[in-house]
N, CA, C and O atoms as CSV, one atom per row, in Angstrom:
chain,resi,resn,atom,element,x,y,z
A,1,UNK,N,N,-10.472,-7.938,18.640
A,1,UNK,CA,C,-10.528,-7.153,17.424
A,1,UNK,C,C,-10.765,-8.101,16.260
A,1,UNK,O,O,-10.066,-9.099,16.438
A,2,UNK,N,N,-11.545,-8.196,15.025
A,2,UNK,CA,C,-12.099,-8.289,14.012
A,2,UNK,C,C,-10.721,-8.685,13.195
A,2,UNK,O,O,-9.513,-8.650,13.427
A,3,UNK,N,N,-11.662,-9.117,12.005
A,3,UNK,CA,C,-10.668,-9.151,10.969
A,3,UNK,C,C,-10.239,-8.066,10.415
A,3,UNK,O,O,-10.881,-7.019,10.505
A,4,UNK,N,N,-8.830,-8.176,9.612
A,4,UNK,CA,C,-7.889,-6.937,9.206
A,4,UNK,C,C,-8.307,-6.164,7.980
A,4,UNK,O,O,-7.891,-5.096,7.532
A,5,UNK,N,N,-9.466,-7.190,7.460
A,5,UNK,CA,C,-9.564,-6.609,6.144
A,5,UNK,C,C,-11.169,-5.971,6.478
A,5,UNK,O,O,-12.079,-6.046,5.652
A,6,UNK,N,N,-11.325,-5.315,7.891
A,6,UNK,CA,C,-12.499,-4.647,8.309
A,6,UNK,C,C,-11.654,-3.019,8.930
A,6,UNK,O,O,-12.202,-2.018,9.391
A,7,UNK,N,N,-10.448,-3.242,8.747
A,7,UNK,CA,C,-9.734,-2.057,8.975
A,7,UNK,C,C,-9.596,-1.322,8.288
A,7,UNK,O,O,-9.077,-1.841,7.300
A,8,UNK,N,N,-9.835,0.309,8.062
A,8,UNK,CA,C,-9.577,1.358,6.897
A,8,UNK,C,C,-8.263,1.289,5.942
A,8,UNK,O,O,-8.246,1.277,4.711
A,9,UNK,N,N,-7.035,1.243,6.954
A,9,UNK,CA,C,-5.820,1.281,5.953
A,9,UNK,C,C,-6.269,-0.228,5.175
A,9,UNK,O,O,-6.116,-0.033,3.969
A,10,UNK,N,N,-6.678,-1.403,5.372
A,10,UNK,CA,C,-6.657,-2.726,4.774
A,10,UNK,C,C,-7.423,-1.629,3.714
A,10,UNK,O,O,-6.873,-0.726,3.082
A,11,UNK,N,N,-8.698,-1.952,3.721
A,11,UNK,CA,C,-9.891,-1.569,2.553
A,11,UNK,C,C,-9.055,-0.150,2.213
A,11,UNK,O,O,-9.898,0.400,1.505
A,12,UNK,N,N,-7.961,0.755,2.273
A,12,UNK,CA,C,-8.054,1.549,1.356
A,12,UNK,C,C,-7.044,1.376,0.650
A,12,UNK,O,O,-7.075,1.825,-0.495
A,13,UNK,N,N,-5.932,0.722,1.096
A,13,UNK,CA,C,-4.920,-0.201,0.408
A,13,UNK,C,C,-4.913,-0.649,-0.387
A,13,UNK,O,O,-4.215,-0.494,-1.389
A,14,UNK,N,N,-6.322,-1.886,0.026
A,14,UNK,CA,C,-6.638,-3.251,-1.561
A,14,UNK,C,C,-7.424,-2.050,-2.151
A,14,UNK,O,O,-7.312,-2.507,-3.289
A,15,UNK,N,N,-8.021,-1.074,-2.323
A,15,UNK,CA,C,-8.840,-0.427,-3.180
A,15,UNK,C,C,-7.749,0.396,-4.261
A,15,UNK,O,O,-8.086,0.606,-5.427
A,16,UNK,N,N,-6.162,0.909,-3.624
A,16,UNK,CA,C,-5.548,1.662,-4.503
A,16,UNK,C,C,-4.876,0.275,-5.407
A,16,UNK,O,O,-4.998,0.142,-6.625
A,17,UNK,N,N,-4.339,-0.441,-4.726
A,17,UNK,CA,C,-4.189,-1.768,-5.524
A,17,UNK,C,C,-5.036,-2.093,-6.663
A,17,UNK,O,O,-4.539,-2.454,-7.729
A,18,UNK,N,N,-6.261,-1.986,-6.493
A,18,UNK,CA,C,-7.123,-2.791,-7.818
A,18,UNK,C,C,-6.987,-1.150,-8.425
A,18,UNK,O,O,-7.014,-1.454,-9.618
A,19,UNK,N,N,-6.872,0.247,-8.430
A,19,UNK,CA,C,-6.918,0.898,-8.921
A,19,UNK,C,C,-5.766,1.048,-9.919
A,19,UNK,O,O,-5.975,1.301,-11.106
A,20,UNK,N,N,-4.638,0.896,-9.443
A,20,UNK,CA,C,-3.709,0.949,-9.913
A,20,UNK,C,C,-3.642,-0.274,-11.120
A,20,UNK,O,O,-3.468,-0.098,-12.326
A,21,UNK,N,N,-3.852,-1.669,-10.336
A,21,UNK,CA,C,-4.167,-2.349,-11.654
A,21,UNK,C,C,-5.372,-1.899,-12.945
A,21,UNK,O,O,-5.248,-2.554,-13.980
A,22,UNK,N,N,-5.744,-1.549,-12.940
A,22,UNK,CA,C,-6.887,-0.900,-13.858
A,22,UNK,C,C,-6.027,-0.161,-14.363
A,22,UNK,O,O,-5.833,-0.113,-15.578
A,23,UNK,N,N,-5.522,0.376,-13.687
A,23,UNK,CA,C,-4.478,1.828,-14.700
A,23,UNK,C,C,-3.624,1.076,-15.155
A,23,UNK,O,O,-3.283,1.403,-16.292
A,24,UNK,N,N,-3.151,0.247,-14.779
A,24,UNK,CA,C,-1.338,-0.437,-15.378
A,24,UNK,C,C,-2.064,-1.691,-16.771
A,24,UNK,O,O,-1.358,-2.442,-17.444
A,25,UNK,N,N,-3.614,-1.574,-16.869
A,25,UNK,CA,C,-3.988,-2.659,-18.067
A,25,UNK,C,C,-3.840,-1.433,-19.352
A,25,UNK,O,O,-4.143,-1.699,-20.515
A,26,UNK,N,N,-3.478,-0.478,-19.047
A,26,UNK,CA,C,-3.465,0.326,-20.285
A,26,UNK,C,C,-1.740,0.583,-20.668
A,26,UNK,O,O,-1.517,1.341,-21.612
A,27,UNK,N,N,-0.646,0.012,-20.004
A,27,UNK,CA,C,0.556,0.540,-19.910
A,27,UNK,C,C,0.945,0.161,-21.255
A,27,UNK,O,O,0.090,-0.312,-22.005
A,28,UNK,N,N,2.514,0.365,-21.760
A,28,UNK,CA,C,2.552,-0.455,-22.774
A,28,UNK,C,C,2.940,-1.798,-22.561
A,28,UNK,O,O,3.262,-2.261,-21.467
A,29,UNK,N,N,2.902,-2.400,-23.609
A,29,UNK,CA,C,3.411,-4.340,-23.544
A,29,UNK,C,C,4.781,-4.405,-22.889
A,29,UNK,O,O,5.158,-5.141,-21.977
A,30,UNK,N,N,5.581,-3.266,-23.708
A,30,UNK,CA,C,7.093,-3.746,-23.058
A,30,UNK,C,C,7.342,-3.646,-21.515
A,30,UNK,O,O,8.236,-4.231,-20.904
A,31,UNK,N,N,6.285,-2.704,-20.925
A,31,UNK,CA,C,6.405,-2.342,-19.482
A,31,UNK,C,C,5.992,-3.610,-18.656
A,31,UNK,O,O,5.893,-3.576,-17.430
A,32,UNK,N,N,5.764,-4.702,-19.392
A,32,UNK,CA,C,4.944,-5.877,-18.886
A,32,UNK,C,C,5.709,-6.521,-17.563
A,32,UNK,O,O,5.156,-6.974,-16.560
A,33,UNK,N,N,7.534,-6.417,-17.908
A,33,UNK,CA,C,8.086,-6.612,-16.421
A,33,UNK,C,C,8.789,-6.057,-16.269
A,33,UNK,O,O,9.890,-6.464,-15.898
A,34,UNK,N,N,8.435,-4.562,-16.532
A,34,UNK,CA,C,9.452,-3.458,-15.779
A,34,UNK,C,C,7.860,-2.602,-14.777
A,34,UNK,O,O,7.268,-3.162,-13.855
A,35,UNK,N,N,7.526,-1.205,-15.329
A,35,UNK,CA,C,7.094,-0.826,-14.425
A,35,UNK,C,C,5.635,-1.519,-14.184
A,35,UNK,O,O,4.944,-1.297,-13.190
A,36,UNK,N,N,5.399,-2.094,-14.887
A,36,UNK,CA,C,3.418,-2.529,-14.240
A,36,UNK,C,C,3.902,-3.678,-13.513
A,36,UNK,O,O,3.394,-3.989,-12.435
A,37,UNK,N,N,4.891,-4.359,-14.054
A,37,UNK,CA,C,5.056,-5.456,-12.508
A,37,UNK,C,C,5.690,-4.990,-10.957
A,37,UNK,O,O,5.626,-5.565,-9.870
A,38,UNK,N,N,6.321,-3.697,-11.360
A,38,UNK,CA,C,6.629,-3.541,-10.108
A,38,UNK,C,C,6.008,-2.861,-9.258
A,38,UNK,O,O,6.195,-3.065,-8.059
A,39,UNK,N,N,4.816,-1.561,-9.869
A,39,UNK,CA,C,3.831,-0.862,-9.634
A,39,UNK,C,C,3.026,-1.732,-8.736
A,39,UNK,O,O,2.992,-1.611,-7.512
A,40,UNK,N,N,2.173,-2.904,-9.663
A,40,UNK,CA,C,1.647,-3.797,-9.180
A,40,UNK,C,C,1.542,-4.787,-7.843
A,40,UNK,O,O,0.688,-5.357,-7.166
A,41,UNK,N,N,3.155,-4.586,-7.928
A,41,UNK,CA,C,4.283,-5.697,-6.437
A,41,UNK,C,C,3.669,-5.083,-5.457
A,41,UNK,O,O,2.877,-5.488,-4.606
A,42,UNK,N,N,4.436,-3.369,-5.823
A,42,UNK,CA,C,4.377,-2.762,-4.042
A,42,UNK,C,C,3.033,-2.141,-3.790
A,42,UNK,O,O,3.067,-1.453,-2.770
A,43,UNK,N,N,1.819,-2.155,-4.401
A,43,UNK,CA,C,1.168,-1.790,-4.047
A,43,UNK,C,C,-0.004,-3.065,-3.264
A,43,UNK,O,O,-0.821,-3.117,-2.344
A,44,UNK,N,N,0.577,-3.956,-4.331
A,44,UNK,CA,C,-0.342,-5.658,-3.404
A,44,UNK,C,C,0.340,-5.738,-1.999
A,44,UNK,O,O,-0.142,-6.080,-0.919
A,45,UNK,N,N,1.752,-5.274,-2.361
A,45,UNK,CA,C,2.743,-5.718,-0.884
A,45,UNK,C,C,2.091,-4.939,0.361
A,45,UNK,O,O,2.136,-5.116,1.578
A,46,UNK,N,N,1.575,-4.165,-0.328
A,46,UNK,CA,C,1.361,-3.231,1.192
A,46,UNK,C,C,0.213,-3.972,1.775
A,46,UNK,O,O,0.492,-4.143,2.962
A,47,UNK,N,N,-0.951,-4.494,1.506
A,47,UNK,CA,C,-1.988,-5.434,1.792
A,47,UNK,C,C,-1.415,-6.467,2.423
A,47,UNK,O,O,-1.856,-6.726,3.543
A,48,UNK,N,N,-0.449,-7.198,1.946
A,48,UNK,CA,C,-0.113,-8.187,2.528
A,48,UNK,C,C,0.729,-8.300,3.510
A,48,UNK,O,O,0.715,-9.317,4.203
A,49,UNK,N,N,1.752,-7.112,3.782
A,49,UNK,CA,C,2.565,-6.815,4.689
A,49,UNK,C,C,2.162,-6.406,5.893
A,49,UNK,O,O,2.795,-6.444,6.948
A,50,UNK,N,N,0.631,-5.851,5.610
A,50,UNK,CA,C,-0.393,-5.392,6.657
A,50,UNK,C,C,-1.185,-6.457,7.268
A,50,UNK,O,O,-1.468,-6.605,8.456
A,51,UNK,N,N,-1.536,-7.273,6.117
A,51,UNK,CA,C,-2.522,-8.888,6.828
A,51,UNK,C,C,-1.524,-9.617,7.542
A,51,UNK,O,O,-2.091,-10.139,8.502
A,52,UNK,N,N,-0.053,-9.964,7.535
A,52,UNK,CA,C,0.937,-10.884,7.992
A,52,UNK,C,C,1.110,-10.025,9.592
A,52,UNK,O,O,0.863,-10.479,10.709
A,53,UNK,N,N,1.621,-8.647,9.214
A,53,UNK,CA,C,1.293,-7.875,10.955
A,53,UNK,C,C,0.180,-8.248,11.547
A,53,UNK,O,O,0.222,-8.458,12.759
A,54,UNK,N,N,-1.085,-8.416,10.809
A,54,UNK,CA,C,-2.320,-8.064,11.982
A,54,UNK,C,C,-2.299,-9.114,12.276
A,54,UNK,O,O,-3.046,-9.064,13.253
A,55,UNK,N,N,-1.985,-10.180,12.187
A,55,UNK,CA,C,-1.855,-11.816,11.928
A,55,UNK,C,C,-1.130,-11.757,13.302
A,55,UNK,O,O,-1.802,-11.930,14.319
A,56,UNK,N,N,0.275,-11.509,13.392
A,56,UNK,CA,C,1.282,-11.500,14.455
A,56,UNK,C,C,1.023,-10.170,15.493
A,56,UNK,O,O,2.052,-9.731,16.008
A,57,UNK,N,N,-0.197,-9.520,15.831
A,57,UNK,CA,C,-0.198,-8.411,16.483
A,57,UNK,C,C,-0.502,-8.969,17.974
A,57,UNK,O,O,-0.933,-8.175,18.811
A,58,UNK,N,N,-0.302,-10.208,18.286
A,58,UNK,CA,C,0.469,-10.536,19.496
A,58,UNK,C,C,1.909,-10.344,20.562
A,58,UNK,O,O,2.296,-10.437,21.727
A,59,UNK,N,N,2.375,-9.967,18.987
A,59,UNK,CA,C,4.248,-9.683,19.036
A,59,UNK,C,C,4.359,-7.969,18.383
A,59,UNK,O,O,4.777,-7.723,17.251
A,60,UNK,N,N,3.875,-6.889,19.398
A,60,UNK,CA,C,4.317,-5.653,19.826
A,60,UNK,C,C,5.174,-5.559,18.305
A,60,UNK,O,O,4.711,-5.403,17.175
A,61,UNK,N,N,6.673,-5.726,18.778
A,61,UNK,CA,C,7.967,-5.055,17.787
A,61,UNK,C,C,7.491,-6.126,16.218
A,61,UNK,O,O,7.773,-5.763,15.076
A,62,UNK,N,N,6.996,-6.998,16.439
A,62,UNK,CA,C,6.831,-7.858,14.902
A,62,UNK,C,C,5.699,-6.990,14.160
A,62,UNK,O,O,5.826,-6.340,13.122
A,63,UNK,N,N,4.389,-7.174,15.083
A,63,UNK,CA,C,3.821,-5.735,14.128
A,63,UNK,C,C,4.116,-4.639,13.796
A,63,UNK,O,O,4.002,-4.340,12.607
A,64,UNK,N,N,4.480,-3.913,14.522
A,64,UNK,CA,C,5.489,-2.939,14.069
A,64,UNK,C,C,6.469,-2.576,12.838
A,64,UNK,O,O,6.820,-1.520,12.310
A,65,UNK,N,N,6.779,-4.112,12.601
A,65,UNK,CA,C,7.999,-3.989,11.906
A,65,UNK,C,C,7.247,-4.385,10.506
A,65,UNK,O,O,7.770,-4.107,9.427
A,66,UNK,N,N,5.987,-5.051,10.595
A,66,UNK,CA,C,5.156,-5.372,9.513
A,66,UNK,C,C,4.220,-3.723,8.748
A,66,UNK,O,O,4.159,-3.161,7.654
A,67,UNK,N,N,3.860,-3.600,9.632
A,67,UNK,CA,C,3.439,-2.594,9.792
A,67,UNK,C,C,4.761,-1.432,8.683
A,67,UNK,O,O,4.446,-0.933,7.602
A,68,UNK,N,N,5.860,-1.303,9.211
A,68,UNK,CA,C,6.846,-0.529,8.727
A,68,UNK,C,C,7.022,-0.582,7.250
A,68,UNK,O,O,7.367,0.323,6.489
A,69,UNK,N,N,6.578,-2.382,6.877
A,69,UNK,CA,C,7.202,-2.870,6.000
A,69,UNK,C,C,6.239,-2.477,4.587
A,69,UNK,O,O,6.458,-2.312,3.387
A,70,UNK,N,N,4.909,-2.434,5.618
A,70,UNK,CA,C,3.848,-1.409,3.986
A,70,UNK,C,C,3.679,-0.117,3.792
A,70,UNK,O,O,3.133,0.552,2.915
A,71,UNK,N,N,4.507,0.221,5.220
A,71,UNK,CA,C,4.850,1.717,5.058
A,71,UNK,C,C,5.847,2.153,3.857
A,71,UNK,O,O,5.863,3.156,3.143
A,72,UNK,N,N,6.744,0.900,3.922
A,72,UNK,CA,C,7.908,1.326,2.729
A,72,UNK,C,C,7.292,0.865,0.931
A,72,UNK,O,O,7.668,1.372,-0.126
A,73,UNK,N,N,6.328,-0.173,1.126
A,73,UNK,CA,C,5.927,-0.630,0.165
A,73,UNK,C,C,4.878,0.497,-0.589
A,73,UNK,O,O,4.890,0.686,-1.805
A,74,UNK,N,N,4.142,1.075,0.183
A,74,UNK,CA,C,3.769,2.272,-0.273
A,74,UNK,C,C,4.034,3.217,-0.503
A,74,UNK,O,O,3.178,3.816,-1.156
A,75,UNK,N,N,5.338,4.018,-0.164
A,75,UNK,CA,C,6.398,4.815,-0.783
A,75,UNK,C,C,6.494,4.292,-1.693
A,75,UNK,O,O,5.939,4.869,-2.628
A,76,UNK,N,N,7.127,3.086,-2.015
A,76,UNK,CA,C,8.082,2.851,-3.107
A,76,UNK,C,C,6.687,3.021,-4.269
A,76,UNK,O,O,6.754,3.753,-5.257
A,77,UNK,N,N,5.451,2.182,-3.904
A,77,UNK,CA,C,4.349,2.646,-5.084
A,77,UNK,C,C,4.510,4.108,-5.597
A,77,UNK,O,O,4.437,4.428,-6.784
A,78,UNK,N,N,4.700,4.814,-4.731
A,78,UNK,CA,C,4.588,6.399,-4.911
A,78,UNK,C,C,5.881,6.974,-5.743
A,78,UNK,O,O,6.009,8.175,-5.981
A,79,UNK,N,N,6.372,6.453,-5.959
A,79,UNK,CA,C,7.589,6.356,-6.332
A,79,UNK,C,C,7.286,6.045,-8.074
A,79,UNK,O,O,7.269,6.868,-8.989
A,80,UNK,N,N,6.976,3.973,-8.148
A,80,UNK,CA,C,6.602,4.218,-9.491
A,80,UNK,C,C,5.122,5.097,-10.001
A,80,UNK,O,O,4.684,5.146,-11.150
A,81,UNK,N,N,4.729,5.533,-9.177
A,81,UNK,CA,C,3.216,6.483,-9.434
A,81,UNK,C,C,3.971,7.731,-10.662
A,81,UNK,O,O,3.568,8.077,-11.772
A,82,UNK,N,N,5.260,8.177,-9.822
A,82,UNK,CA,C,5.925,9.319,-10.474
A,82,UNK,C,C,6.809,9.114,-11.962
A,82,UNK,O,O,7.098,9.817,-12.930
A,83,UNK,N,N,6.958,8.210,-11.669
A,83,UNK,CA,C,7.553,7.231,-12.933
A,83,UNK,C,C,6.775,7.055,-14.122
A,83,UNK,O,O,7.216,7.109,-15.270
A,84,UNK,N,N,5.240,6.779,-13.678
A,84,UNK,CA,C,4.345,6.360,-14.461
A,84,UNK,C,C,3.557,7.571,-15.640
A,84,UNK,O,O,3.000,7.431,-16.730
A,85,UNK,N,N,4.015,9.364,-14.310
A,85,UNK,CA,C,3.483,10.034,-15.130
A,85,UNK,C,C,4.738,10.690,-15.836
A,85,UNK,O,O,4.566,11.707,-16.507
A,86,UNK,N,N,6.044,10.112,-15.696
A,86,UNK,CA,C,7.131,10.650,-16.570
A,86,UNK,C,C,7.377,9.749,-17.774
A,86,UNK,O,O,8.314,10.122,-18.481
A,87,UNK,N,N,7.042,9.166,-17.979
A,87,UNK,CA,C,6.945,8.178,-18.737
A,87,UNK,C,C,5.473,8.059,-19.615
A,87,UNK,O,O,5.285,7.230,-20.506
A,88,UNK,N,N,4.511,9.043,-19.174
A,88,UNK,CA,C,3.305,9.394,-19.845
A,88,UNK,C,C,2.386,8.472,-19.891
A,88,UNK,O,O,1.318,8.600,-20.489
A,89,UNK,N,N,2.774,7.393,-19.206
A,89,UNK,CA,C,1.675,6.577,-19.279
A,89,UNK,C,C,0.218,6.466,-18.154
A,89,UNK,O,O,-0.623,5.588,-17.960
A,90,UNK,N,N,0.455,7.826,-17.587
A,90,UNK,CA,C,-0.911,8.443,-16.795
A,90,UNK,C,C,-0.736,9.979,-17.267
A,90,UNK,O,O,0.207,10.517,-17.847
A,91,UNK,N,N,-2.052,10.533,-16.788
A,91,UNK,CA,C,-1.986,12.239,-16.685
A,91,UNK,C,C,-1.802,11.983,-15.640
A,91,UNK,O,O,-1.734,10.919,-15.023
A,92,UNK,N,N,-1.648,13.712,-15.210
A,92,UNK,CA,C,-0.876,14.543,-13.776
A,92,UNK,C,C,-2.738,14.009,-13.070
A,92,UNK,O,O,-2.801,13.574,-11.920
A,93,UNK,N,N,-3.764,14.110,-13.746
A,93,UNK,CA,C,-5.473,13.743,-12.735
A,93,UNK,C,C,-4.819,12.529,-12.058
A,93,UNK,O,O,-4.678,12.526,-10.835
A,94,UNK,N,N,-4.385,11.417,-12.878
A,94,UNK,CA,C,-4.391,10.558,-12.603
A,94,UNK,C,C,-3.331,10.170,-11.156
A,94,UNK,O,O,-3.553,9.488,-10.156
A,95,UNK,N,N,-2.180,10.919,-11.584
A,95,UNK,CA,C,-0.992,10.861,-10.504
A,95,UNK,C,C,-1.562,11.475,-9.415
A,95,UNK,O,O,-1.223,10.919,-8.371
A,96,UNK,N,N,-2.182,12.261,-9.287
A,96,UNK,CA,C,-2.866,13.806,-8.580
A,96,UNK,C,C,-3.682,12.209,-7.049
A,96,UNK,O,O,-3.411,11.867,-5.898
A,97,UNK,N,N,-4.775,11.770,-8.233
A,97,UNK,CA,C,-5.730,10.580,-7.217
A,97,UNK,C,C,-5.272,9.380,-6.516
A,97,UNK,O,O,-5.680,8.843,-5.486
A,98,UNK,N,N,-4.227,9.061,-7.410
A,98,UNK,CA,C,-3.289,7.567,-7.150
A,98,UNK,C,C,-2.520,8.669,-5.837
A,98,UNK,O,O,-3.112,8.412,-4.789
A,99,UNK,N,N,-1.590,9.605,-5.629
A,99,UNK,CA,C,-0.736,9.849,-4.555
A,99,UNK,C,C,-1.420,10.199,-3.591
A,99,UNK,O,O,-0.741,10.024,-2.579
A,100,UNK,N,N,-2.706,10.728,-3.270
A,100,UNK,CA,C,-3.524,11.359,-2.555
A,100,UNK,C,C,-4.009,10.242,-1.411
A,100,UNK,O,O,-4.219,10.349,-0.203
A,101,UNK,N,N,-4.096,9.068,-2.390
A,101,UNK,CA,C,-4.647,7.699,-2.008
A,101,UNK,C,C,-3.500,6.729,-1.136
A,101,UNK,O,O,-3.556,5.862,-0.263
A,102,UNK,N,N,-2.579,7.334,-1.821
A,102,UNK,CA,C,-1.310,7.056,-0.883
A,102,UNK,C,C,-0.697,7.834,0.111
A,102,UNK,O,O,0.031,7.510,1.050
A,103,UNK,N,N,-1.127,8.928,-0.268
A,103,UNK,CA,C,-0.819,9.629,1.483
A,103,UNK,C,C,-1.351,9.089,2.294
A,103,UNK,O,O,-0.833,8.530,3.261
A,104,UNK,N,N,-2.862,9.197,1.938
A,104,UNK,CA,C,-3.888,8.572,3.286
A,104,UNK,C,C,-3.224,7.290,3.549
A,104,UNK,O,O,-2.635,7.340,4.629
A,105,UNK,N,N,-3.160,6.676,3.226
A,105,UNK,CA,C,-2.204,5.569,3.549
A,105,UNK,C,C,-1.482,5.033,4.337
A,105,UNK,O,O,-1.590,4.006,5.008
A,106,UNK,N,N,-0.614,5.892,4.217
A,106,UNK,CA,C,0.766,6.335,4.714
A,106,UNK,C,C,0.433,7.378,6.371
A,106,UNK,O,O,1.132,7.842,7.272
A,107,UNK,N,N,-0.719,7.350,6.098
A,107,UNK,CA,C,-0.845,8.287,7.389
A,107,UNK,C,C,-2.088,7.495,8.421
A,107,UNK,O,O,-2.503,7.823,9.532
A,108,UNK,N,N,-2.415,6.461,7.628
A,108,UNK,CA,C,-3.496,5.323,8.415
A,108,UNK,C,C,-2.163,4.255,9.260
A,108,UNK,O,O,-2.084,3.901,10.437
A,109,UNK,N,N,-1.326,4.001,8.175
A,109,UNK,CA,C,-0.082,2.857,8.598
A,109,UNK,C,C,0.741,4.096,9.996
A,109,UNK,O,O,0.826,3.583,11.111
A,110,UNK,N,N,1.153,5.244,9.893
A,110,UNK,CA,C,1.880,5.764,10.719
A,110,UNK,C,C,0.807,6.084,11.950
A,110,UNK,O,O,1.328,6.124,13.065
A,111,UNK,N,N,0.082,6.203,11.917
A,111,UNK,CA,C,-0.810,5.885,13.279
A,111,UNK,C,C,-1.065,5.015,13.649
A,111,UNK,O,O,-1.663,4.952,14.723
A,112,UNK,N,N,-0.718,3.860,12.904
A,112,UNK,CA,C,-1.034,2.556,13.202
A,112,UNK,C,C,0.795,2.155,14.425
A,112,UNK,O,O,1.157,1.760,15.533
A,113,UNK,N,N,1.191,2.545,13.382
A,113,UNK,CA,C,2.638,2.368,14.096
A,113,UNK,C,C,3.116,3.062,15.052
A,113,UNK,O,O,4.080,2.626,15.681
A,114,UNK,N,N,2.389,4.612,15.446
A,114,UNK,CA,C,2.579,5.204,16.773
A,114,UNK,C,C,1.655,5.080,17.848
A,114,UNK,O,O,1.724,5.677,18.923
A,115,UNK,N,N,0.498,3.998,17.370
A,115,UNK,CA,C,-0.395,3.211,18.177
A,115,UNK,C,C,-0.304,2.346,18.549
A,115,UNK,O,O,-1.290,2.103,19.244
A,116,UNK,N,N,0.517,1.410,18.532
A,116,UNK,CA,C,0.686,-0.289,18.449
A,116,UNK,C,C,-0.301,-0.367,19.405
A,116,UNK,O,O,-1.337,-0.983,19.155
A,117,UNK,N,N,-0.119,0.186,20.492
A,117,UNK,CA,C,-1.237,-0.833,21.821
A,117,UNK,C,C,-2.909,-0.429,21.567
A,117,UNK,O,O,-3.727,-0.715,22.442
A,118,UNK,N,N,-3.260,0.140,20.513
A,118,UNK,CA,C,-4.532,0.225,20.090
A,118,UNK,C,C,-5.026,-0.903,19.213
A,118,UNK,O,O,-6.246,-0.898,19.052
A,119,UNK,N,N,-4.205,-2.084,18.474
A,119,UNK,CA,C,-4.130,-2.765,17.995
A,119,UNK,C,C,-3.645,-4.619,18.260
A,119,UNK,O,O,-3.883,-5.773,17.904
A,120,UNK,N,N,-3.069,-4.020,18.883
A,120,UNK,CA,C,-2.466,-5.466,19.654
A,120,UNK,C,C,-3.291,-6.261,20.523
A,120,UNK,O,O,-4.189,-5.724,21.172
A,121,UNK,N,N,-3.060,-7.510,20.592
A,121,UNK,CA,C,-4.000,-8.347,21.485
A,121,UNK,C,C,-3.055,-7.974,22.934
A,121,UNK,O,O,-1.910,-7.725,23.309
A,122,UNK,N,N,-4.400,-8.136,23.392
A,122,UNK,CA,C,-4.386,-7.543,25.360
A,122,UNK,C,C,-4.602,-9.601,26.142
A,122,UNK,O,O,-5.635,-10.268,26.183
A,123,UNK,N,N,-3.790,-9.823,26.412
A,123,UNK,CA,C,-4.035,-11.327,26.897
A,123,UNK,C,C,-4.587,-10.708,28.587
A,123,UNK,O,O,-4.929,-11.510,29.457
């Protein structure tokens, strides 16, 4: 199997990532290390929590657990997504495209994780 960043959840991941950054350059200043840094965190985290699994997808329960780990990182984005439009610093369009983008997500990573042996190296 190929590199990870030729996989759908990778490319749709880093794509809500740079989206989200685009949206968080309009936040205000004071949000600088409250919500755009943390917005920012879990939505890079999920990319990277996903490249470190595909990395170790020799080790069954380690991918898995990597795998799990951008499952949670993408919740928690979804999380400040909701934050972001209570706090007004998106419209409901905006929350509407950003969560949509994170379902799919969330539903590329959970097939990923009730697949493991579709993914894993076969020695």
């Amino acid at each position: 199997m190929g590199n990870f960043k030729e996989l759908l959840a990778y490319k749709k991941a880093f794509q809500l990532a740079m989206e989200i950054f685009k949206v968080t350059c309009n936040f205000p200043a004071d949000e600088k290390y409250g919500l755009t840094s943390q917005i920012r965190r879990s939505s890079r985290s999920v990319c990277s929590n996903f490249a470190e699994g595909y990395r170790k997808r020799r080790y069954k329960a380690h991918f898995i657990s990597k795998l799990t780990d951008a499952d949670m990182e993408n919740t928690e984005t979804m999380v400040w997504i909701d934050f972001a439009l209570s706090c007004e610093y998106i419209d409901r369009d905006t929350r509407i495209k950003l969560y949509q983008q994170s379902e799919e997500i969330g539903k590329l990573l959970s097939y990923m994780i009730d697949h493991p042996e579709k993914f894993i190296w076969k020695e």
